[in-house]
BAZAVO-374290 format. One line per 5 residues: number of its first residue (from 1); their letters; for each residue x negated, y, z of C-alpha. Coordinates in Angstrom, 3 decimals. Layout:
REM BAZAVO-374290
NUM	A	X,Y,Z | ...
***
This chain:
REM BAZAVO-374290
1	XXXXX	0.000,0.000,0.000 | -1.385,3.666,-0.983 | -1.873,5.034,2.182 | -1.106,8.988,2.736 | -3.236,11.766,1.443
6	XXXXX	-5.279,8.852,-0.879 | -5.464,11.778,-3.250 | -7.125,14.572,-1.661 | -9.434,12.031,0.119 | -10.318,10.804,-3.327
11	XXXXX	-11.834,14.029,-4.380 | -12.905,15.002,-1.208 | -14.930,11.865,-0.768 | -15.686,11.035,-3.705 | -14.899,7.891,-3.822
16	XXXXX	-15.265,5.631,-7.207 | -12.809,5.370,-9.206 | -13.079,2.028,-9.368 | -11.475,1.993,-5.640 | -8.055,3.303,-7.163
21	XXXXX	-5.408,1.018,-5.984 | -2.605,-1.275,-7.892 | 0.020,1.011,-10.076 | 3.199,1.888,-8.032 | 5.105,-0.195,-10.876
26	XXXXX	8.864,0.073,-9.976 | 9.691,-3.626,-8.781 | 11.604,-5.769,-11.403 | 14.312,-6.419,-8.623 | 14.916,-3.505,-7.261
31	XXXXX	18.629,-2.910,-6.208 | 20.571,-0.772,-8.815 | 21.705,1.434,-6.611 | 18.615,2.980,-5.524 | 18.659,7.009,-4.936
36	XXXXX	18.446,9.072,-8.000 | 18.286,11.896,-8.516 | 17.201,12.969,-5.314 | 17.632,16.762,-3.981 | 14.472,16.412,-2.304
41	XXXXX	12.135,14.799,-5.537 | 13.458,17.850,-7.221 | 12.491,19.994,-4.048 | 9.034,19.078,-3.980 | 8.944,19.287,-7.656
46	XXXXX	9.615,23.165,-7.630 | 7.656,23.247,-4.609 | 4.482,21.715,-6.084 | 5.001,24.141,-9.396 | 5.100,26.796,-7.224
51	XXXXX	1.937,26.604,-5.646 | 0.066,25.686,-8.951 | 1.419,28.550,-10.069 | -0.776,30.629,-7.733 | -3.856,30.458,-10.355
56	XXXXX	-5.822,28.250,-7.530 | -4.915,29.804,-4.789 | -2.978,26.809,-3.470 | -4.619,24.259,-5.341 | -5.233,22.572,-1.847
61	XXXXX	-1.185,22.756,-1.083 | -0.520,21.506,-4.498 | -2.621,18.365,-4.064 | -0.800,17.432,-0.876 | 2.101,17.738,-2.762
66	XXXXX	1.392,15.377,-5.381 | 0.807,13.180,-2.703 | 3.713,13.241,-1.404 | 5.445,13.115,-5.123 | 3.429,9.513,-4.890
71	XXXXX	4.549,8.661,-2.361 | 8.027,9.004,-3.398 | 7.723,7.741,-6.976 | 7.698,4.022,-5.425 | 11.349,4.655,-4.033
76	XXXXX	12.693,5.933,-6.870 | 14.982,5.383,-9.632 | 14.369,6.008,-13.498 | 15.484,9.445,-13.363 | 13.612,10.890,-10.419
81	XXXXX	10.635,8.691,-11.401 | 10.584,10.815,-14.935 | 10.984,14.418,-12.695 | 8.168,12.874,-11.047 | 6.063,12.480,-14.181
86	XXXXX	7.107,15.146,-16.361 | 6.184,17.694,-13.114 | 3.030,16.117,-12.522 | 2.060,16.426,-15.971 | 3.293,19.845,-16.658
91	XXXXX	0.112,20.967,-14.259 | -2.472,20.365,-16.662 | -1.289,23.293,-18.514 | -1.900,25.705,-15.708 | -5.481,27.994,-16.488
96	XXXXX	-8.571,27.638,-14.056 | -11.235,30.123,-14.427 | -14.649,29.042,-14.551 | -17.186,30.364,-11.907 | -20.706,32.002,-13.099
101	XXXXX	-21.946,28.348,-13.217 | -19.018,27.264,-15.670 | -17.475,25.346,-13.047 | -13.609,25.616,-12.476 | -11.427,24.114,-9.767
106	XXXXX	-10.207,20.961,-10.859 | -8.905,19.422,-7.741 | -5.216,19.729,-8.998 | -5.911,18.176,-12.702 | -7.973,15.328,-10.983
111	XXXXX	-5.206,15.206,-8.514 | -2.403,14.845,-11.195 | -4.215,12.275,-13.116 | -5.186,9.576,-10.138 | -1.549,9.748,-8.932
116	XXXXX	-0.320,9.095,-12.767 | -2.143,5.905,-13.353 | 0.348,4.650,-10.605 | 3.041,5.209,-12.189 | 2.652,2.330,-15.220
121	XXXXX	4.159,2.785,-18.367 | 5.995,5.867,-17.405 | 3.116,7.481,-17.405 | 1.207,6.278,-20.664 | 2.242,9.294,-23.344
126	XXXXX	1.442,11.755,-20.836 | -1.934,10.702,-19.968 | -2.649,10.037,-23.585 | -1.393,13.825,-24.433 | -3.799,15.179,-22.252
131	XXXXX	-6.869,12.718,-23.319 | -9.114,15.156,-25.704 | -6.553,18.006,-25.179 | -8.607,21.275,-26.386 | -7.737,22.731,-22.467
136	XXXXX	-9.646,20.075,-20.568 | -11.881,18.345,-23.207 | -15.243,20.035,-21.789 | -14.195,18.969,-18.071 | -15.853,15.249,-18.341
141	XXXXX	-14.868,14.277,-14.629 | -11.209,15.233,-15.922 | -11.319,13.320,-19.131 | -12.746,10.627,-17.087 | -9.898,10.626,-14.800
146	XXXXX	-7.199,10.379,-17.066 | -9.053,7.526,-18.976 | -9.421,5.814,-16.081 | -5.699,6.378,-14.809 | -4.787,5.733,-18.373
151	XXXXX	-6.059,1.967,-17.328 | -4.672,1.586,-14.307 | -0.822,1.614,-15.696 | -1.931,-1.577,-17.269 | -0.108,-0.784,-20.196
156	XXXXX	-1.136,-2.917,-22.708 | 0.227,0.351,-25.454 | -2.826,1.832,-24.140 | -5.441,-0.359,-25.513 | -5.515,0.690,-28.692
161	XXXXX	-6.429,4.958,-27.545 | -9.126,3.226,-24.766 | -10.293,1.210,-27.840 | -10.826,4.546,-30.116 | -12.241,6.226,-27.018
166	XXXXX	-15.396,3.917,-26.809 | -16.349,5.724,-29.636 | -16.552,9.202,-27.831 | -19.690,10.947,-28.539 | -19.523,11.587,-24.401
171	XXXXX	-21.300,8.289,-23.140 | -19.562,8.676,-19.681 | -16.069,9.022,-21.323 | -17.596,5.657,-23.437 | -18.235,4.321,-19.837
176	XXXXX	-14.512,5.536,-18.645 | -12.800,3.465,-21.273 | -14.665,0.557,-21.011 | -13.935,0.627,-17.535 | -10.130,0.638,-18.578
181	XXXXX	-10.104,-1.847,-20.581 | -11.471,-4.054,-17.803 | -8.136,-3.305,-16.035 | -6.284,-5.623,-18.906 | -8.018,-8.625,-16.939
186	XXXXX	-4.911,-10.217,-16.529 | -2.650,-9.546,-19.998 | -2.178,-11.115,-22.821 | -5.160,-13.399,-24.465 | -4.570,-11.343,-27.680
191	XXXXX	-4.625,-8.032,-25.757 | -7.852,-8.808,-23.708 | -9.531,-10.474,-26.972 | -8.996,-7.213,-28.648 | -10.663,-5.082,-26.160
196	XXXXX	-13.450,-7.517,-25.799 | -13.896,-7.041,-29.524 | -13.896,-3.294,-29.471 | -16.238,-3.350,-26.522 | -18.979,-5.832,-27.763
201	XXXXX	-18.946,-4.055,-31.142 | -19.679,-0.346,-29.705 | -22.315,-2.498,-27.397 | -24.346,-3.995,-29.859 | -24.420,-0.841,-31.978
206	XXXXX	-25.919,0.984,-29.125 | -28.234,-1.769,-28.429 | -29.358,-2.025,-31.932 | -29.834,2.374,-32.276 | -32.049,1.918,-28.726
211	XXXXX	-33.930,-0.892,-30.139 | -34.913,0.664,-33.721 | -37.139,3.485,-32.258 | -38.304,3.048,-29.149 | -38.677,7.159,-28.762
216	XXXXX	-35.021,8.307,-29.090 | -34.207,8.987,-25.961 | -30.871,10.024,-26.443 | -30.265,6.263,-28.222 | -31.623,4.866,-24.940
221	XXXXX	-29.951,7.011,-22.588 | -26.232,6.449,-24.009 | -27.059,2.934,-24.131 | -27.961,3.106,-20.526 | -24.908,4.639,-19.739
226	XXXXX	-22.060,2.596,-21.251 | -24.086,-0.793,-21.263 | -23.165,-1.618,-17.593 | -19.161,-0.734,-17.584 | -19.125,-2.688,-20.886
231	XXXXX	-20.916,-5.949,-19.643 | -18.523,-5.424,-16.310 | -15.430,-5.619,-18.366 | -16.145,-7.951,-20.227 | -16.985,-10.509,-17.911
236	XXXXX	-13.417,-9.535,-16.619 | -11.626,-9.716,-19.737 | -13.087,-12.912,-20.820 | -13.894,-14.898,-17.352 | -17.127,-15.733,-18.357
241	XXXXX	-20.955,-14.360,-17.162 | -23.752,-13.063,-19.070 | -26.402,-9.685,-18.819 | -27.585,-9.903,-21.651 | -26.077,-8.432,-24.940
246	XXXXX	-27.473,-10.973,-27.308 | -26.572,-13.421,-25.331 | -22.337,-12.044,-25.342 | -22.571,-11.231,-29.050 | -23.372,-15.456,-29.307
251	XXXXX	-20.816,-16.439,-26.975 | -18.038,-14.340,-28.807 | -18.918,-15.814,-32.260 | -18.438,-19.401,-30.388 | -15.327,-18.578,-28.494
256	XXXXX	-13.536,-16.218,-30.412 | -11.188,-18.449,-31.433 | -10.640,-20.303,-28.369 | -8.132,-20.603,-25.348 | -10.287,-18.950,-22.624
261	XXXX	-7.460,-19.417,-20.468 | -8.073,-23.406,-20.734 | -10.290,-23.823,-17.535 | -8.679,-21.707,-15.607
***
């Protein structure tokens, strides 16, 4: 269970992203007649638009909020639980000035984006609207946010915009996606064969741009950076073990076609 205030003490602390917890997916037998419409999800709706509308002023207030909208998404029906979304999203269009160092206050876009990949499939087209949108495509910790959230509704219409993102010329966003993918551990064969693909094909091209001059940095650097999250998910997408690259790309032309599911 998400316990209280998860949000600000995710940017607060810092913690990985990898730490998120399971979507808030509305449960498949939940009563009909559970609350909708709610005066008070509409409440803390205007209340949360309210503060963001303070240009950062009450950027702290606002993130409390959206926990509390979080909180209440898991108790409600289809109606409040598109308020819910539709309010949280409408706060990446509110302006943040950059500081002299070019560094604006992000807390309530980072905010908006953790508590959206709980939401599942409700949430999908409005993290994908906001994935590469011109008003937050320089703020990498941002991007890398919604890509991760993006994973955690374990939507499997997702996988083909996580796919397309590992070939971002922003190695950490390449990182990001691959790291979403790895949330499809537990879908379909054909869904988790076609991120492995996408995954093992952006690997070995990095591999092969590193290995064919040994002084382009940059080559070895991006390779660096997404080779780890790759190799993660796909151990997690396929069940199966291995470090090095080589050594994947030869297991994938043998098992391709196979039932990895078999020994399971």
């Amino acid at each position: 269970m998400i316990q209280r205030h998860v949000l600000s003490l995710l940017l607060l602390s810092a913690v990985p992203v990898s730490a998120w917890s399971t979507p808030l997916l509305p449960s498949a037998t939940a009563p009909e007649e559970v609350p909708d419409k709610r005066p008070e999800v509409e409440a803390l709706c205007d209340q949360m638009k309210a503060h963001v509308g303070k240009g950062g002023a009450e950027d702290q207030d606002a993130v409390a909020v959206v926990d509390k909208l979080l909180q209440e998404y898991k108790d409600s029906g289809p109606k409040d639980r598109a308020s819910i979304v539709t309010a949280l999203g409408k706060n990446f269009e509110a302006k943040r000035r950059e500081n002299s160092e070019g560094v604006r206050d992000n807390r309530i876009f980072r905010a908006s984006a953790v508590a959206l990949g709980q939401m599942g499939s409700d949430a999908t087209k409005t993290l994908t609207k906001w994935i590469g949108h011109k008003e937050h495509k320089k703020d990498i910790p941002v991007q890398s946010d919604l890509i991760h959230a993006l994973g955690k509704t374990k939507d499997k219409a997702a996988v083909p915009e996580l796919i397309g993102l590992l070939e971002n010329k922003d190695a950490p966003l390449v990182g990001a996606a691959a790291n979403a993918l790895g949330e499809f551990y537990e879908a379909e064969l054909d869904v988790r064969k076609k991120g492995f693909e996408g995954m093992l094909k952006v690997l070995m091209s990095a591999k092969g741009a590193k290995d064919s001059n040994i002084n382009d940095t940059i080559a070895r650097d991006r390779y660096d950076t997404i080779a780890s999250p790759i190799i993660t998910s796909l151990t997690r997408l396929s069940g199966h073990d291995e470090r090095d690259p080589d050594e994947w790309q030869r297991w994938w032309n043998k098992n391709k076609g196979k039932n990895w599911d078999e020994d399971k």
